[in-house]
C-alpha positions, 0 to 999 in steps of 0.5 A: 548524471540522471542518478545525481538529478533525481536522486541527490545521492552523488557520490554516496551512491555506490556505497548504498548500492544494495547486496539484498536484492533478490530473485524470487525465481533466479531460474526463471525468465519472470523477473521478480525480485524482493528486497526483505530488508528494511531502508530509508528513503535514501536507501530505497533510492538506491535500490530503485537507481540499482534496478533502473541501471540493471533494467534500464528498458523496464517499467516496475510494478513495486509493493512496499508492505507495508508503509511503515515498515520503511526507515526514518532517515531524518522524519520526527515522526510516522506522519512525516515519514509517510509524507516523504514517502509519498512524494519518492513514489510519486517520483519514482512514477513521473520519471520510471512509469512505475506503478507502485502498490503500498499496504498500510493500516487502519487506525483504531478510530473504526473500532470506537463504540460509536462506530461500531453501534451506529451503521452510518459510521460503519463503513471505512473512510478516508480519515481510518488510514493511518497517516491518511492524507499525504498518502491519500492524495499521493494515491491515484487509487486508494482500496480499504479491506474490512472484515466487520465481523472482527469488530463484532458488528453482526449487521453491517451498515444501513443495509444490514448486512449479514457479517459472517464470513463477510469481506467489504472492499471499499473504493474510497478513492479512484482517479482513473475510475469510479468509486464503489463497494465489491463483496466477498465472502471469506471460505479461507478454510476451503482456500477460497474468497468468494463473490459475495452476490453469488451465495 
């Protein structure tokens, strides 16, 4: 009966229970698991109902990377998919307590001249995420990863920050927190990121 009120699927259900979902470690007692096929949203109903029946006591941290990966169903277009996307989530979390991290991706608006060449438009914002605003106001937190060297700024913003090797991770939304900038330093090629502060 729950399955019918929150997902809408009834009968077609079982049909949709999914056969791909996996255990990252079927050894051990951690309970990870993935799903690396692509679905719908009906589909990913189903699989959500699948887990809360195998678990019915838990509460899920669920990734999608990343958002538009997901399948349209009957959404014309991507703005529409992330649309429907955001309110499954924001059901998934009123009715399961999950909390749910979605990866998505900038636009190319950040990579005009005119951002680049003026530093007060440096800084990703809200409007530089793809099919940003159901997903943004969906979002309890909303977290931009930005490396400036990639574009070729050499320096970053009004501070004029050195770019080489430079990670900027900007808070641009924080419901429960407050908003802000951290700084690393990328040393991928000794397998480490590191506090930008401390160099």
């Amino acid at each position: 009966k729950l399955m019918k009120k929150l997902f809408g699927l009834g009968k077609g259900l079982g049909s949709l229970i999914p056969s791909n979902v996996e255990s990252a470690n079927p050894n051990k007692k951690d309970n990870v698991f993935y799903v690396e096929t692509a679905g719908n949203l009906k589909e990913m109903w189903a699989t959500r109902a699948y887990m809360a029946k195998e678990f019915p006591k838990a509460k899920f941290v669920i990734t999608l990377d990343h958002s538009l990966l997901s399948k349209r169903l009957n959404e014309k277009d991507d703005n529409e998919l992330l649309a429907n996307l955001s309110k499954v989530f924001n059901e998934w979390k009123k009715y399961f307590g999950d909390l749910i991290v979605v990866i998505g991706q900038l636009n190319g608006d950040i990579e005009q001249p005119i951002r680049k060449e003026n530093p007060l438009f440096h800084y990703p914002k809200k409007t530089d995420i793809h099919g940003s605003n159901q997903m943004f106001w969906a979002c309890d937190t909303v977290i931009i990863f930005h490396r400036p060297e990639i574009l070729y700024i050499e320096k970053y913003g009004r501070e004029k920050r050195d770019t080489k090797q430079l990670i900027h991770i900007a808070f641009i939304k924080t419901r429960h927190g407050k908003l802000g900038h951290v700084w690393l330093k990328n040393e991928l090629h000794k397998g480490l990121i590191t506090d930008w502060t401390t160099q």
